[in-house]
DSSP file (Angstrom, degrees, kcal/mol; ACC not computed):
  #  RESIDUE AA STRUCTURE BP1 BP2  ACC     N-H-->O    O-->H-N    N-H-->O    O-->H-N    TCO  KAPPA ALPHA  PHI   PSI    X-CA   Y-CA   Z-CA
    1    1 A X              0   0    0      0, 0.0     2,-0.4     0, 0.0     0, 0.0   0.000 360.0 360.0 360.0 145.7   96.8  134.3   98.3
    2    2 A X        -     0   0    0      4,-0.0     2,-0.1     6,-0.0     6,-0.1  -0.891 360.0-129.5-112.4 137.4   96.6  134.1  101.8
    3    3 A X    >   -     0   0    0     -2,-0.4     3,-1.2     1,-0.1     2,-0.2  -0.458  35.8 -93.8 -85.5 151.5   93.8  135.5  103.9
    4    4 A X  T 3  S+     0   0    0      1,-0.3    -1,-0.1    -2,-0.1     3,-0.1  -0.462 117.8  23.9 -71.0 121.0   94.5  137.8  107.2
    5    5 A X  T 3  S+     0   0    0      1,-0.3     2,-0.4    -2,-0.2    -1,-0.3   0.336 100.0 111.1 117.2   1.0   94.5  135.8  109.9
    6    6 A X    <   -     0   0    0     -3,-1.2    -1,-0.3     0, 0.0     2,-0.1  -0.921  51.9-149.1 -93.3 114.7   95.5  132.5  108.0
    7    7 A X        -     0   0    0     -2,-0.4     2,-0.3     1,-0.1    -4,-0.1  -0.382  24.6-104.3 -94.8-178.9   98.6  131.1  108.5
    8    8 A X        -     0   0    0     -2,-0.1     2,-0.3    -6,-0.1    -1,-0.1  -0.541  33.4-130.1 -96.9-169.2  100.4  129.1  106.0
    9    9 A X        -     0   0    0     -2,-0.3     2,-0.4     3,-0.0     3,-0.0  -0.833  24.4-118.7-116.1 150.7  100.4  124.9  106.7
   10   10 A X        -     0   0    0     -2,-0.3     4,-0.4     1,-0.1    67,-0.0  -0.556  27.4-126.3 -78.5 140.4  104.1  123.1  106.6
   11   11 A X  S >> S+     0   0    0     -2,-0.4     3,-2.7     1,-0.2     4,-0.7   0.963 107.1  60.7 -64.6 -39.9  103.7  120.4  103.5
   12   12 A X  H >> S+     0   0    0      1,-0.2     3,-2.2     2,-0.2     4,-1.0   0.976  84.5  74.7 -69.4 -35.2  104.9  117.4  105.6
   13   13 A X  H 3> S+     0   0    0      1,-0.3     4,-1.5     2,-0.2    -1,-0.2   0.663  97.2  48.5 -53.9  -8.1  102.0  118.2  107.7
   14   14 A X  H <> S+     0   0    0     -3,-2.7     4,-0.6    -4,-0.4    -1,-0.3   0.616 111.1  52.2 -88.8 -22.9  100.1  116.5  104.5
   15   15 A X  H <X S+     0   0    0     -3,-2.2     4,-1.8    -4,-0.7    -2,-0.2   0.711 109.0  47.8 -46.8 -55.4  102.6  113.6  104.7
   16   16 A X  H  X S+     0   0    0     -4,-1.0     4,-2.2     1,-0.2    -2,-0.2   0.875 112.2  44.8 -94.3 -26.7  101.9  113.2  108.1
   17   17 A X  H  X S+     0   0    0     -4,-1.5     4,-1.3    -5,-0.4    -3,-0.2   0.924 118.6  51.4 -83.5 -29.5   97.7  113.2  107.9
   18   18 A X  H  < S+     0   0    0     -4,-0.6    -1,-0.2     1,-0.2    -2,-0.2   0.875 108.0  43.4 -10.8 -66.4   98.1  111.0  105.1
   19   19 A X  H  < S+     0   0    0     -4,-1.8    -2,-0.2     2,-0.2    -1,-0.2   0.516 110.3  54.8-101.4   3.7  100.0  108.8  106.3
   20   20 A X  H  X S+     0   0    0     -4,-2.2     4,-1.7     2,-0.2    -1,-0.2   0.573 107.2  54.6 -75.9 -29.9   98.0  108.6  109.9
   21   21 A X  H  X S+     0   0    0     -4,-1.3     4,-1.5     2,-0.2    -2,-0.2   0.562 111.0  50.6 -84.0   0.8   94.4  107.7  107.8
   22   22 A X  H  > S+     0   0    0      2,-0.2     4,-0.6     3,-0.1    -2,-0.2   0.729 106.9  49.3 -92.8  -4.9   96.3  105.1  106.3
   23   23 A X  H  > S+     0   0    0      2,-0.2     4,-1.2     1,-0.1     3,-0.2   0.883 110.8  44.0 -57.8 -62.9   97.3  104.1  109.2
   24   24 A X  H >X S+     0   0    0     -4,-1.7     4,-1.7     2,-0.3     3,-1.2   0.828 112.9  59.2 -33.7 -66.3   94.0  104.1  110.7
   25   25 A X  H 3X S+     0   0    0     -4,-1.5     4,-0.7     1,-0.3    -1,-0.2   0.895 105.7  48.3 -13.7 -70.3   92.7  102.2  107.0
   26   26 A X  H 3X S+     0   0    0     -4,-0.6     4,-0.8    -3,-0.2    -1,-0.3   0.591 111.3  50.7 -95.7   6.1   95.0   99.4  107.5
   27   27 A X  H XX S+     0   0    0     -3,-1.2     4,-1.8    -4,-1.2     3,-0.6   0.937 111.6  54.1 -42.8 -77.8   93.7   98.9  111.6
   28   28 A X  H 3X S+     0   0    0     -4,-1.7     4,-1.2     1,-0.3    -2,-0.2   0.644 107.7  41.7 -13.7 -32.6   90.7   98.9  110.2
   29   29 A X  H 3X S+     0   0    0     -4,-0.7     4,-5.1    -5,-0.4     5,-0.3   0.889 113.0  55.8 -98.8 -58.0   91.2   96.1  107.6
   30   30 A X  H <X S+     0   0    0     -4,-0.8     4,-0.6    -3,-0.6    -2,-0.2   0.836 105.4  51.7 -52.7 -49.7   93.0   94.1  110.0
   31   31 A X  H >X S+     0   0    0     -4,-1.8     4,-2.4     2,-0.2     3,-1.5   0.912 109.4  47.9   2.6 -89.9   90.1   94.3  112.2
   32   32 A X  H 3X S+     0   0    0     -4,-1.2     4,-1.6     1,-0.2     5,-0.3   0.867 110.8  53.5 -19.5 -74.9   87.9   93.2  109.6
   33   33 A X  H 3< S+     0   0    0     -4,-5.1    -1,-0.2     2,-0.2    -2,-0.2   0.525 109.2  46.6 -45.3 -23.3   90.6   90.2  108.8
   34   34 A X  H <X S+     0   0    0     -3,-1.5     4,-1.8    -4,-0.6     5,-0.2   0.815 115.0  54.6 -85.9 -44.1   90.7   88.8  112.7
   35   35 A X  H  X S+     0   0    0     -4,-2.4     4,-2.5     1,-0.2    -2,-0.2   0.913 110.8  37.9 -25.0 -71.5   87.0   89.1  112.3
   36   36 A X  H  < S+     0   0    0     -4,-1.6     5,-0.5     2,-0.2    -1,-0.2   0.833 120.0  48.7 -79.1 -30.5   86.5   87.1  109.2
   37   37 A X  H  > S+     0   0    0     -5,-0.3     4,-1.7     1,-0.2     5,-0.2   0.893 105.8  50.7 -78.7 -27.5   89.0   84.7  110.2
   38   38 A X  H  X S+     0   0    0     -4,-1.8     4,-2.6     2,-0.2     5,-0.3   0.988 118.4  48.4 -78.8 -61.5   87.8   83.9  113.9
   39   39 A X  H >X S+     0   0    0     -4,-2.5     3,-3.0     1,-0.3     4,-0.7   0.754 110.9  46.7 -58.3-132.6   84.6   83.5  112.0
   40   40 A X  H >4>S+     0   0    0      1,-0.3     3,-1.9     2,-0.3     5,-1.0   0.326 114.2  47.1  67.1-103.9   86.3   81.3  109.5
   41   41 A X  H ><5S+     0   0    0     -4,-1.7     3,-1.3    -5,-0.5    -1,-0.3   0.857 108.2  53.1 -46.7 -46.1   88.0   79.3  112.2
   42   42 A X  H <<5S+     0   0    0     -3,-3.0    -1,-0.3    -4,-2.6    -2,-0.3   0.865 103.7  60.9 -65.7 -31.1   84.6   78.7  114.6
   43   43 A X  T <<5S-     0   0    0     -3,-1.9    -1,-0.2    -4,-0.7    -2,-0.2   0.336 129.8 -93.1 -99.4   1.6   82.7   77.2  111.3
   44   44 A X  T < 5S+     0   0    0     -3,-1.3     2,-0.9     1,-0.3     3,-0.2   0.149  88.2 132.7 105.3 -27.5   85.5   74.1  110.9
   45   45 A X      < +     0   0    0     -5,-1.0     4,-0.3     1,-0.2    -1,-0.3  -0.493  17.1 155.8 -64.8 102.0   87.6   76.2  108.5
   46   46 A X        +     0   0    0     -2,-0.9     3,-0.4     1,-0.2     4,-0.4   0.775  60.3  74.1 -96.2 -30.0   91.3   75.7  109.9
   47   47 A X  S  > S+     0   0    0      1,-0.2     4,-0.8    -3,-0.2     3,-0.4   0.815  88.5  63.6 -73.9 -14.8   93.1   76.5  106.6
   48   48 A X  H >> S+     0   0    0      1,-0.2     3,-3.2     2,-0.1     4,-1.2   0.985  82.9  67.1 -16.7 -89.6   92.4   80.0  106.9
   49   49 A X  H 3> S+     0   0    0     -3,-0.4     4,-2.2    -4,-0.3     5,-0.2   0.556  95.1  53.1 -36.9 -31.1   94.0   81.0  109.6
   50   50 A X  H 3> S+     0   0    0     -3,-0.4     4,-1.7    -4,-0.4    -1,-0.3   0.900 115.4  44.9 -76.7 -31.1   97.8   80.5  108.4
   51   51 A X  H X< S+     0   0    0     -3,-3.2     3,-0.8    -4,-0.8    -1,-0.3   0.956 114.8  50.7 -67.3 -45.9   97.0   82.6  105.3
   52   52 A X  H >X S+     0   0    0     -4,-1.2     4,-2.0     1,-0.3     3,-0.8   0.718 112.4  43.6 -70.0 -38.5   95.1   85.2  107.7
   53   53 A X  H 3X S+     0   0    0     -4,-2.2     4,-2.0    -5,-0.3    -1,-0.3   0.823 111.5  54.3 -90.7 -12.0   97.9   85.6  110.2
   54   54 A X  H << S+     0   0    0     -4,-1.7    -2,-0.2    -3,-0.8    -1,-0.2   0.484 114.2  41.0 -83.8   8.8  100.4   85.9  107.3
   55   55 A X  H X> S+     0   0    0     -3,-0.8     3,-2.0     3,-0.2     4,-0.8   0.844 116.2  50.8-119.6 -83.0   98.0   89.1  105.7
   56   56 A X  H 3X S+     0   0    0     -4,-2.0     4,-1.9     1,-0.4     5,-0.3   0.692 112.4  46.9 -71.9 -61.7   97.5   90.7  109.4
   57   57 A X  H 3< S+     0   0    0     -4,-2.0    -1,-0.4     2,-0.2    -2,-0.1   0.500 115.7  43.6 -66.2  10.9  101.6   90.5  109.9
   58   58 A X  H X> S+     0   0    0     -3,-2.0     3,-5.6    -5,-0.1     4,-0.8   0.547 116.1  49.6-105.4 -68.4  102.3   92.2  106.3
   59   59 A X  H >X S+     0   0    0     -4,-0.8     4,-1.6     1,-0.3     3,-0.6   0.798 110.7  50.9 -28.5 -80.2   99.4   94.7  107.2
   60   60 A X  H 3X S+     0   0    0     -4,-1.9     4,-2.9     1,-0.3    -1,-0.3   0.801 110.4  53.6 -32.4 -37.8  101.2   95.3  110.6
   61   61 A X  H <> S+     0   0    0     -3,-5.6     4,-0.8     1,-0.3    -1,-0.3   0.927 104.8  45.9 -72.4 -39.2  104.1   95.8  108.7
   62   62 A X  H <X S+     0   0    0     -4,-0.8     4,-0.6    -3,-0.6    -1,-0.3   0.614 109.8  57.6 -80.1  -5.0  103.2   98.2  106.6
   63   63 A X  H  X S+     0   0    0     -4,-1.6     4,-3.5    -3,-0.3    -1,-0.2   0.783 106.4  46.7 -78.4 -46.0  101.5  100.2  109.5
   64   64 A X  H  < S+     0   0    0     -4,-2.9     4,-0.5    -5,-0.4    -2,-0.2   0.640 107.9  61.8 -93.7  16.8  104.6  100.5  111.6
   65   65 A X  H  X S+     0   0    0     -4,-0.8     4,-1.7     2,-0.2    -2,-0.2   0.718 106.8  48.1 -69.8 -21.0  106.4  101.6  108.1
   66   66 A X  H  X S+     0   0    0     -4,-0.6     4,-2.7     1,-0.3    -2,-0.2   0.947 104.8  54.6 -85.9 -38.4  104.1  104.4  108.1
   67   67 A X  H  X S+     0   0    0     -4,-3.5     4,-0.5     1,-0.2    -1,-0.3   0.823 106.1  55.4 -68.5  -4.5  104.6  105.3  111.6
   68   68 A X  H >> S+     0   0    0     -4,-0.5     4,-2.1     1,-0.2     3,-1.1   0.896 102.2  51.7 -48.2 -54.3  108.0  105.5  110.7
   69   69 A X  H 3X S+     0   0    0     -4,-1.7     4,-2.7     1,-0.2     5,-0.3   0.919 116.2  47.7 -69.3 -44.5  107.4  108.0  107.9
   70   70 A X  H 3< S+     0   0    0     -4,-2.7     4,-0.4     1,-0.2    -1,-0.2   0.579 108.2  49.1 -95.3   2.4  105.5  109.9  110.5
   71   71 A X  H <X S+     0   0    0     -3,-1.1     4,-1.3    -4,-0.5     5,-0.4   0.782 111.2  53.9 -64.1 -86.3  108.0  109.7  113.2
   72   72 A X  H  X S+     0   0    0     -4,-2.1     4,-4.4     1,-0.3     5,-0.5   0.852 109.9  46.5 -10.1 -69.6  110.6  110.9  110.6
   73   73 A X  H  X S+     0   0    0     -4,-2.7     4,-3.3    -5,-0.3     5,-0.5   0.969 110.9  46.9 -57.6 -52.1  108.6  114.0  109.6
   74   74 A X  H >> S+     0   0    0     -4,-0.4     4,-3.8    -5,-0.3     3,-1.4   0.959 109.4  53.5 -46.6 -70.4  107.7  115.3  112.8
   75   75 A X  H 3X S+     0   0    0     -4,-1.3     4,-2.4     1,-0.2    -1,-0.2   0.842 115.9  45.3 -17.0 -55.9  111.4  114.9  114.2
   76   76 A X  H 3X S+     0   0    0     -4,-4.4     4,-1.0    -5,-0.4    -2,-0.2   0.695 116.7  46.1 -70.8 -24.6  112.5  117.1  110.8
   77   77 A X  H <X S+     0   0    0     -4,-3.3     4,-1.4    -3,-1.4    -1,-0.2   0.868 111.4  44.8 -87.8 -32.5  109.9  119.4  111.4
   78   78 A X  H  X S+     0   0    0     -4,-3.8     4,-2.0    -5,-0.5    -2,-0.2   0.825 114.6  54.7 -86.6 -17.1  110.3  119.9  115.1
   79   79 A X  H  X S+     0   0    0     -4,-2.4     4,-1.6    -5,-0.4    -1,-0.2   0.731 107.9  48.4 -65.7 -27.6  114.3  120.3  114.3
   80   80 A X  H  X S+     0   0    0     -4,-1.0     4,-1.7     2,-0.1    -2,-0.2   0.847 111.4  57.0 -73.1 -27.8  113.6  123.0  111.7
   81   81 A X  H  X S+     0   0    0     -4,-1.4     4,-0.6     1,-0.2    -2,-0.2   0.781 110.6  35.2 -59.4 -49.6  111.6  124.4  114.3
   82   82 A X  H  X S+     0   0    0     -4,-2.0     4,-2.5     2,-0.2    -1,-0.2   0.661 109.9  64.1 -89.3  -8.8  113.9  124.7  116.9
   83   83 A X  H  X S+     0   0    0     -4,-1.6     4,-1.9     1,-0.2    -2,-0.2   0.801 105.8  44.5 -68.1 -20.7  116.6  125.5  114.5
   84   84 A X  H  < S+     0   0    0     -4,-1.7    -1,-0.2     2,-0.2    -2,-0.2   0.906 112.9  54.9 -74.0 -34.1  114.6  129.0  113.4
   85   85 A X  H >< S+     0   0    0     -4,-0.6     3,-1.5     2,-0.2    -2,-0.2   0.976 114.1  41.0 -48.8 -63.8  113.9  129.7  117.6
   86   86 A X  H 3< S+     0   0    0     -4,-2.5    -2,-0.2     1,-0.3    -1,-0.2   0.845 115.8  53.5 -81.3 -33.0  117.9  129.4  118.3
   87   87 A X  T 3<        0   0    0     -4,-1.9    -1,-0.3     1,-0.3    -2,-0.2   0.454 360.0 360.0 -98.5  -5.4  118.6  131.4  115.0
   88   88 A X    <         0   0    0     -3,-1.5    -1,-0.3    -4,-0.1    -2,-0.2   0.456 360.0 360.0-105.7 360.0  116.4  134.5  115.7
């Protein structure tokens, strides 16, 4: 039941704050990974790095899949949006 004065929330909006802390997550990690690897790399350890730039570029990847997914929804949401405007 919904309380007066509550509206209800669209479901992708749960899609899209999802998929924006997981964005956030895999900064975060990546971060971490340049970190340990610049570390890494200053202490004589060179074989790092190739593994380290091949982890940050999958991690990138999967970060601009997600803005995709959050591209997507918004578009579909701001097209239902305006389709209900033109239609009333």
């Amino acid at each position: 039941m919904i309380q007066a004065g509550w509206r209800r929330v669209d479901p992708r909006l749960a899609t899209v704050d999802g998929a924006l802390a997981l964005i956030a997550v895999v900064v975060i990690v990546q971060m971490w990974l340049l970190t340990a690897t610049l570390e890494s790399w200053l202490a004589g350890h060179h074989g790092v790095a190739l593994p380290a730039a091949l982890a940050s570029g999958g991690l990138c990847a999967v970060a601009v899949a997600l803005l995709l997914v959050v591209n997507r929804a918004d578009r579909r949401a701001r097209e239902e949006r305006d389709l209900g405007r033109d239609g009333a």
